[in-house]
C-alpha positions in Angstrom: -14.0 10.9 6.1 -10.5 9.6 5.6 -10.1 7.2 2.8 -7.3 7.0 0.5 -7.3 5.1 -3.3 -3.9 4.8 -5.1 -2.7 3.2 -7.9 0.8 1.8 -9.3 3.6 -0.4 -8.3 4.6 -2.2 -5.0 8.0 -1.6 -4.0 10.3 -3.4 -0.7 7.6 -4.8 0.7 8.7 -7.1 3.5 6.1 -9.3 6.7 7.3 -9.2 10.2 5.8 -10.2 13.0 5.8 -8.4 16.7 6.7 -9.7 19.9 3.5 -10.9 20.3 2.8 -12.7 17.0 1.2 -9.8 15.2 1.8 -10.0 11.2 3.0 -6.3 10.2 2.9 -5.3 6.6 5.1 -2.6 4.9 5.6 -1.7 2.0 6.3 1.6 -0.6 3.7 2.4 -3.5 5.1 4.3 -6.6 2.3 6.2 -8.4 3.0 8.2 -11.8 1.9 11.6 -12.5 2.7 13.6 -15.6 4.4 16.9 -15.5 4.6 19.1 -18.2 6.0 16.3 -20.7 8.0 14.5 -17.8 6.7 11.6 -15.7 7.4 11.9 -11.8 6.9 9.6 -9.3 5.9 9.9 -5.7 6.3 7.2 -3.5 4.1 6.7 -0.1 4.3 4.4 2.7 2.1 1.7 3.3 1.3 -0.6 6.7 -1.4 -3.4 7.1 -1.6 -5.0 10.5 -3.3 -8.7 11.4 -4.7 -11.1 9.0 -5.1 -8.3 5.9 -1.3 -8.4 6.5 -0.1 -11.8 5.4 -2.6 -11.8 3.0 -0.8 -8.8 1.3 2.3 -10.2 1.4 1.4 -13.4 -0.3 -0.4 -11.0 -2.5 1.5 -8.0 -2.9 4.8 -8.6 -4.2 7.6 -6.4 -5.2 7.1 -4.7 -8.5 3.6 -5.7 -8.8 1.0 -3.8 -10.4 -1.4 -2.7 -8.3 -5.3 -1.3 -9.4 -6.4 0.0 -6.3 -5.1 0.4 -3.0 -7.3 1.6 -0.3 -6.7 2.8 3.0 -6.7 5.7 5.7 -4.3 8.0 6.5 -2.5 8.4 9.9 -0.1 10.8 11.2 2.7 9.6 13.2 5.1 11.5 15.4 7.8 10.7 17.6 10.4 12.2 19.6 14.3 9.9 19.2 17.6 11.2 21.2 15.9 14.6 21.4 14.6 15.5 18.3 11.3 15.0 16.6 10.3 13.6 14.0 6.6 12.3 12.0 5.5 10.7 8.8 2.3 10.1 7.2 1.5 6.4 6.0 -1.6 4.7 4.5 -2.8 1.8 6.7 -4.0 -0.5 3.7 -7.5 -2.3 4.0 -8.3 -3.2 0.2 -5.7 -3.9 -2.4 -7.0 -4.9 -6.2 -3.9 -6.1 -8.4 -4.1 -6.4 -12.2 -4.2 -10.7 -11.9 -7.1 -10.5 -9.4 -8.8 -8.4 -12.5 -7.3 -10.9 -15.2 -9.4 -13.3 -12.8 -12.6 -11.8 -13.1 -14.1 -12.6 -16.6 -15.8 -9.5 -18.8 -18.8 -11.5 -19.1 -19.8 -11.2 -15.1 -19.1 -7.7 -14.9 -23.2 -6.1 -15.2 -21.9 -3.0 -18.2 
């Protein structure tokens, strides 16, 4: 199974659209982790192609707090002028932000 779920803050995200009229979603997630008494951040790459894409981006704006993001992981590599490279991004299917949760009245949640 490959199934990501993060949670933090949207960063640079920005719609484009390929030759052929396909919307193309990217964007950065920053999630926190505590360190000893510091907080990091790691940052990690996100893409959403078709429909879901425009969605997020009327969605998913920068800064914006974000519940849940899940997705699977895929492993790109290319080779540019001679020398290799490869990333890892999350290709985003669900994203739950904190005003879709403001949304959702207490009472119609069944706990």
């Amino acid at each position: 199974m490959n199934e990501v779920k993060l949670s933090g803050k949207i960063y640079t995200p920005r719609l484009r659209f390929t030759p052929s009229g396909v919307a193309v979603w990217e964007a950065s997630v920053g999630v926190s982790r505590k360190v000893k008494d510091e907080w990091k951040t790691d940052f990690f790459d996100l893409v959403s192609i078709g429909k879901s894409a425009e969605e997020f981006a009327d969605r998913l704006t920068d800064r914006c707090k974000v519940l849940q993001i899940r997705g699977a992981l895929r492993q790109e590599k290319w080779e540019k002028d001679g020398v290799k490279h490869q990333r890892v991004r999350v290709y985003v299917f669900e994203a739950d932000t904190e005003e879709a949760a403001k949304a959702t009245p207490d009472e119609d949640l069944p706990f």
